[in-house]
C-alpha positions as CSV (number, residue, x, y, z in Angstrom):
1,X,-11.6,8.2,-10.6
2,X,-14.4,5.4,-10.2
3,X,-14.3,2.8,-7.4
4,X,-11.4,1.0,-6.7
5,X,-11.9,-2.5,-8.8
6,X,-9.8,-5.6,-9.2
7,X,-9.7,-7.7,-12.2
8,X,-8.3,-11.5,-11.8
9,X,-5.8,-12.5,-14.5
10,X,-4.9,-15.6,-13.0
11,X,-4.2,-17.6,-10.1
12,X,-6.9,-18.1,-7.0
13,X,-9.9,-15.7,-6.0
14,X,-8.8,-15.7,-2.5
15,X,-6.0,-14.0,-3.7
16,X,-8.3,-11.0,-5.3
17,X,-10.5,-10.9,-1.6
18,X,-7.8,-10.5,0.3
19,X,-6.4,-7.9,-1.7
20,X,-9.7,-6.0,-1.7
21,X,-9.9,-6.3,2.0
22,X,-6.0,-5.0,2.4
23,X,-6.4,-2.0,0.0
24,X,-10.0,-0.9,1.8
25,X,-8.3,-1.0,5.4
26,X,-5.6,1.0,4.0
27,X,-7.5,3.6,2.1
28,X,-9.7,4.3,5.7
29,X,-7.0,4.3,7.7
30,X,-8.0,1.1,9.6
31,X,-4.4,0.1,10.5
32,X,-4.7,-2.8,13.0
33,X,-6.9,-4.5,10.2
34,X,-4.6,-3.4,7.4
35,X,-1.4,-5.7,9.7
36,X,-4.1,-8.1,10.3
37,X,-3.6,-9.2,6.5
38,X,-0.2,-9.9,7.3
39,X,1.8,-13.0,9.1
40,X,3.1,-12.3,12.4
41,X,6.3,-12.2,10.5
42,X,5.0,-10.0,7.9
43,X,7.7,-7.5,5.7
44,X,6.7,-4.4,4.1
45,X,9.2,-2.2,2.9
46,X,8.3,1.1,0.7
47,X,11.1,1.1,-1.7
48,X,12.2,4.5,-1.7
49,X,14.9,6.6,-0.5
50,X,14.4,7.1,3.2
51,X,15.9,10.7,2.8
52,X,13.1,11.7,0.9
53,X,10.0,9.6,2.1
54,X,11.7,8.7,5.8
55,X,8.2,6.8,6.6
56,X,9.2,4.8,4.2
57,X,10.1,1.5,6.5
58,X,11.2,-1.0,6.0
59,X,8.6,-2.4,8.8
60,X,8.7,-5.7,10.1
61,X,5.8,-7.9,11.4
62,X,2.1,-6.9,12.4
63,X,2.6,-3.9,15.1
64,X,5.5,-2.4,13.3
65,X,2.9,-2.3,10.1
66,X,-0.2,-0.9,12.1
67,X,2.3,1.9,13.5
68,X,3.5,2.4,10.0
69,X,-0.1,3.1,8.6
70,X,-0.9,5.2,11.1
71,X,2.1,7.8,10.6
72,X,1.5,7.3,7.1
73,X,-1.9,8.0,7.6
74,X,-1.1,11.4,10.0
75,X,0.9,12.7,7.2
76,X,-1.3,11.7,4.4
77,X,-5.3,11.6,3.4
78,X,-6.1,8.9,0.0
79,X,-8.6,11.3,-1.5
80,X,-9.3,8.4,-4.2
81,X,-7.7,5.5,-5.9
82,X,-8.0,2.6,-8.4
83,X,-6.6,-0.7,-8.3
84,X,-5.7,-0.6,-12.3
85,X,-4.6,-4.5,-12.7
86,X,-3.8,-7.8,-10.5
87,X,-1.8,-10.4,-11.7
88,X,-1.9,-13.0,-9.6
89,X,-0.7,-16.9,-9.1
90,X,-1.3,-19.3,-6.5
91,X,0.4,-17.3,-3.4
92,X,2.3,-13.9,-5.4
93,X,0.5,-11.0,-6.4
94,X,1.0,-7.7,-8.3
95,X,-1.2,-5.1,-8.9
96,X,-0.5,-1.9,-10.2
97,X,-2.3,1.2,-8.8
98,X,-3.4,4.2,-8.9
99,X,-3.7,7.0,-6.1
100,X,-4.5,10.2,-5.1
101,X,-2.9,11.8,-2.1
102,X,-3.6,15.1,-0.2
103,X,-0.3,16.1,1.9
104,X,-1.6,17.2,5.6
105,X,1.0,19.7,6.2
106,X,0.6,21.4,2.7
107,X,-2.6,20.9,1.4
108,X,-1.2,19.8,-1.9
109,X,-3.0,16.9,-3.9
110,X,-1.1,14.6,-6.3
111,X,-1.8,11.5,-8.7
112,X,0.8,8.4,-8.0
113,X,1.4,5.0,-9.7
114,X,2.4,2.2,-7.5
115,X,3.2,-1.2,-8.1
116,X,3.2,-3.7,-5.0
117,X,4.6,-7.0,-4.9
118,X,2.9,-9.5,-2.8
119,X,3.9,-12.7,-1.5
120,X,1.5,-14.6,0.9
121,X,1.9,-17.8,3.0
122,X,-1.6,-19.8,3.8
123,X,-3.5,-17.2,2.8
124,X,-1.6,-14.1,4.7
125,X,0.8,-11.6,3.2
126,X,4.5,-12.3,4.4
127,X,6.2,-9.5,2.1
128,X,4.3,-6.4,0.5
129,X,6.9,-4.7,-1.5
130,X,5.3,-1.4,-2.3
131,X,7.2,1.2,-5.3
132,X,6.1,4.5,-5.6
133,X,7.5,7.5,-6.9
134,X,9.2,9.1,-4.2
135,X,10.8,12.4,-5.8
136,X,6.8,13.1,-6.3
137,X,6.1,12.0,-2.8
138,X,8.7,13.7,-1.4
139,X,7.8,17.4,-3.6
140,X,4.5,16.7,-2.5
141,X,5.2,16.5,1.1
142,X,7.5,20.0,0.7
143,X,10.8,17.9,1.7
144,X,12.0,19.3,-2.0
């Protein structure tokens, strides 16, 4: 895959920077700046079945997010990704995605849609609702 790029359908640029700034710090595994992007109050659930992907959250406000990266991060390496589209108005986002993740404890690599759902408030996110495909996470992982 190429660089990760965003394209702005609509709505506010400052929208598209933070974005850029929030996928980067994820993708290196910088988590404290990754919750930095968040309020204080900040929500980010992975919308999955916590049997199968149990790091899946929900996690609740800027430490709980950090800590949530960082086991996510222990578990899993991005080996590439690609932010396909962003569709974003005035303070909600979505952008649909594409990634590539290694699995530490297997070895095994696979390709993942997600779709997140972001709402901010002045400029920080207060909910990132992230949807991935958890049977594939979870085969992935060796949980099934």
């Amino acid at each position: 895959m190429s660089q990760p790029s965003l394209r702005l359908i609509s709505g506010l640029p400052y929208l598209k920077e933070r974005l850029a700034e929030l996928y980067a710090a994820g993708r290196s595994g910088h988590a404290d700046q990754f919750a930095a992007a968040f309020a204080e109050d900040g929500f980010m659930p992975i919308v999955a079945d916590s049997r199968l992907v149990p790091e899946a959250g929900p996690l609740r406000g800027r430490a709980a997010i950090a800590k949530g990266l960082r086991q996510w991060c222990s578990r899993y390496e991005y080996v590439d990704g690609l932010v396909v589209d962003v569709i974003a108005d005035f303070d909600i986002a979505v952008t649909r995605r594409q990634l590539t993740l290694r699995c530490i404890a297997t070895g095994s690599v696979a390709d993942f849609d997600v779709a997140d759902f972001v709402r901010f408030r002045n400029g920080e996110i207060v909910e990132l609702a992230q949807f991935i495909d958890t049977a594939s996470l979870a085969v992935l992982s060796g949980r099934i």
